[in-house]
N, C-alpha and C positions, 0 to 999 in steps of 0.2 A: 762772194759773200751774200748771204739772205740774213732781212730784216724782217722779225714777226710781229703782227702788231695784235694782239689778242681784243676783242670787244664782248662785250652781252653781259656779263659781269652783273651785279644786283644782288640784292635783298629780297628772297621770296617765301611763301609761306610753306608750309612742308606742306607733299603733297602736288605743288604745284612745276609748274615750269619754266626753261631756260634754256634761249639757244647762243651757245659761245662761236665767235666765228676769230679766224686766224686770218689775216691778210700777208702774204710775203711779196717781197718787195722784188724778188723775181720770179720765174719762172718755176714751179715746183713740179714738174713731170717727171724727172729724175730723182726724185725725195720720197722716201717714206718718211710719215707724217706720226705723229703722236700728241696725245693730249696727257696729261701730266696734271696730278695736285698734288698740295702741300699744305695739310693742316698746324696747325702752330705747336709747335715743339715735338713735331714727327718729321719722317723724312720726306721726299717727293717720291712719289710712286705712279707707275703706270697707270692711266684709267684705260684710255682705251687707244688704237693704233691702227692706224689704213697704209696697205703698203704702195709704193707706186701701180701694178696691179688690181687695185683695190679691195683684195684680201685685208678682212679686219678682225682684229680680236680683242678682246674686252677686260677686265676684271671682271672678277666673281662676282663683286660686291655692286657691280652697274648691271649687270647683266640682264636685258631684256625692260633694262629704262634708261639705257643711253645709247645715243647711237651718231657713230663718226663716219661724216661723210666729205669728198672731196669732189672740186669744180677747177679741173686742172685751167680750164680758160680762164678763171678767174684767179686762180692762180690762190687757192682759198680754201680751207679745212673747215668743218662747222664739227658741232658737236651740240646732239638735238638731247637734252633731260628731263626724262621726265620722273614724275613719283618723284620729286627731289624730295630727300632725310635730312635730318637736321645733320646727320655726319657726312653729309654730304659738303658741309661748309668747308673752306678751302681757298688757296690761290690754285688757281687753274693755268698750266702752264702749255704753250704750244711749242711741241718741238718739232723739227725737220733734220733729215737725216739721210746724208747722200750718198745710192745707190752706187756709184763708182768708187768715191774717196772718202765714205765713212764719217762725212764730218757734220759735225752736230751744230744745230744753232739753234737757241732759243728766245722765246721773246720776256717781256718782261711780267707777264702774268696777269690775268683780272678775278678779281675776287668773287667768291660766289657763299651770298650766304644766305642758309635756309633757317627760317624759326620757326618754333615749336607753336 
């Protein structure tokens, strides 16, 4: 079992920037990794995903102002935004997802809100 602990969360001005980082509580070498929002009264969707390999791929909608990266030592997903949009506001969710057995775990989320 893996426990994600999400941080970087905050209030910032559009335009500006935010770096969310995921901590797991074990080892994630064997995990593809995903970062996840969820704006209120929508569903959660994809932002952006690094695989164990470290092949990544993004939304449309982040594309070329987010960027997901991993520190397998550290055992740690970040996720670098910049040009934050005010729809960019959201719970931001870190998932992990394992390459042998498929099994998904997420943390509990940090909120990230941009204003106008």
């Amino acid at each position: 079992q893996v426990q994600l602990v999400e941080s970087g969360g905050g209030l910032v001005q559009a335009g500006g920037s935010l770096r969310l980082s995921c901590e797991a509580s074990g080892r994630i070498f064997s995990f593809n990794m995903g970062w996840y929002r969820q704006a209120p009264g929508k569903q959660r969707d994809l932002v952006a995903h690094i695989t164990r390999g470290g092949s990544t791929n993004y939304a449309d909608s982040v594309k070329g102002r987010f960027t997901i990266s991993r520190d397998n030592a550290k055992n740690a997903v970040y996720l670098q935004m910049n040009s934050l949009k005010v729809e960019d506001t959201a719970v931001y969710y870190c998932n992990a997802q394992g390459v042998f057995d498929g099994r998904s775990y997420w943390g509990k989320g940090t909120l990230v809100t941009v204003s106008s």
